[in-house]
C-alpha positions in Angstrom: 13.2 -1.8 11.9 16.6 -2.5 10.4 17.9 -0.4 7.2 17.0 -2.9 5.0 13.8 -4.0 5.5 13.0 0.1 5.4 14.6 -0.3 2.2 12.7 -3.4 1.0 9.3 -1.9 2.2 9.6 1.4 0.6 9.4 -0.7 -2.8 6.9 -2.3 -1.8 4.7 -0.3 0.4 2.4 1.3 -3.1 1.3 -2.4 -3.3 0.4 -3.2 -0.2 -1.8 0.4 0.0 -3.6 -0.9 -3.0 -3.9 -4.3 -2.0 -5.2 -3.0 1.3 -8.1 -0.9 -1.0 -8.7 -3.7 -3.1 -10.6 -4.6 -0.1 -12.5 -1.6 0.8 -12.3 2.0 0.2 -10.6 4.0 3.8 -9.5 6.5 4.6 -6.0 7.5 5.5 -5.9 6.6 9.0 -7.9 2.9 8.5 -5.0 2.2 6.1 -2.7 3.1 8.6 -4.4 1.1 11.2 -4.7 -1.7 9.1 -1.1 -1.5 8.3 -0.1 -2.1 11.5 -2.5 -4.5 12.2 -1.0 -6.3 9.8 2.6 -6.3 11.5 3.9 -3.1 10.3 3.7 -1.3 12.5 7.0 0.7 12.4 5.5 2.3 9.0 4.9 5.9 10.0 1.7 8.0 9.1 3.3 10.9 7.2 4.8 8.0 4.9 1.4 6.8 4.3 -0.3 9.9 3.8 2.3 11.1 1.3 1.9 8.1 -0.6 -1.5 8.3 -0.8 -1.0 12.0 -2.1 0.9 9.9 -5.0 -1.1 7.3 -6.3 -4.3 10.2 -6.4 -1.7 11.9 -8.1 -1.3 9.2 -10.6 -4.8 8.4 -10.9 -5.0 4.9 -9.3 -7.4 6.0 -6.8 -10.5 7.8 -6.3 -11.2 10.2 -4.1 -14.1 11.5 -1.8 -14.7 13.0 0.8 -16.9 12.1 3.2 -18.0 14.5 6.3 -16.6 13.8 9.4 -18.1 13.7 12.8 -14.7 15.4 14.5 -13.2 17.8 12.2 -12.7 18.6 8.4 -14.7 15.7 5.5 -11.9 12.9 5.7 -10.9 11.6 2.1 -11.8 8.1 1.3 -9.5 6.1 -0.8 -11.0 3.4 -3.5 -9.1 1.2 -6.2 -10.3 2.3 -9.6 -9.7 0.3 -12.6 -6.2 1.7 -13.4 -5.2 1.2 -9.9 -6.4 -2.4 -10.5 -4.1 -3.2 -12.8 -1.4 -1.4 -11.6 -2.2 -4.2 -8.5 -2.2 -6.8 -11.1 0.9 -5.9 -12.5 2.1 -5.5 -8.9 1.4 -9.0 -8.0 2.7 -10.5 -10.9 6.0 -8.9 -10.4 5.8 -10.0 -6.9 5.3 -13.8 -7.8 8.3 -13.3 -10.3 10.6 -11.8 -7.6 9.7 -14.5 -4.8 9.7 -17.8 -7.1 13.6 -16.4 -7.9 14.8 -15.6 -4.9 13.5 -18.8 -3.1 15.1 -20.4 -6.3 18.2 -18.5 -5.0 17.8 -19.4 -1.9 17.6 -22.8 -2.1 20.5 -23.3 -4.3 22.4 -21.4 -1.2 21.6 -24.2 1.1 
């Protein structure tokens, strides 16, 4: 992955997490999975995890943990309301960005 688009997902990455759980709560590794099911697959794990660690942290997800057949309970990850809107406000910034830069783009042409 080229130095820019590392640089372009890492603005972008908290939005697709919480897209991703606007599906379905996971856990850690299903995001990841589903990540790079998704085509990004160059994303690593300890990037996601940390991440993760950060929108708890900011309360736009709840946690639980759930027991595990091999190992320690794993934590499962759910949208709550704030991290709702915090998707919301996510995808509305999103629509703004792309209509202007395709507007930007086309004027290139």
């Amino acid at each position: 992955m080229g130095k820019q688009m590392t640089e372009m997902l890492k603005g972008t990455l908290e939005g697709i997490v919480l897209a991703i759980l606007s599906g379905r709560p996971a856990y850690g590794y299903e995001i990841t999975a589903s990540l790079r099911d998704k085509g990004f697959a160059d994303i690593a794990e300890g990037t996601v995890y940390a991440l993760l660690i950060r929108i708890e942290k900011r309360g736009l997800v709840d946690v639980e943990k759930v027991p595990s057949e091999k190992g320690p309970p794993r934590k499962v990850y759910s949208l709550n309301g704030q991290g709702r809107d915090h998707l919301d406000e996510f995808w509305g910034t999103w629509s703004f960005l792309t209509q202007r830069l395709e507007q930007l783009h086309d004027e290139g042409r």
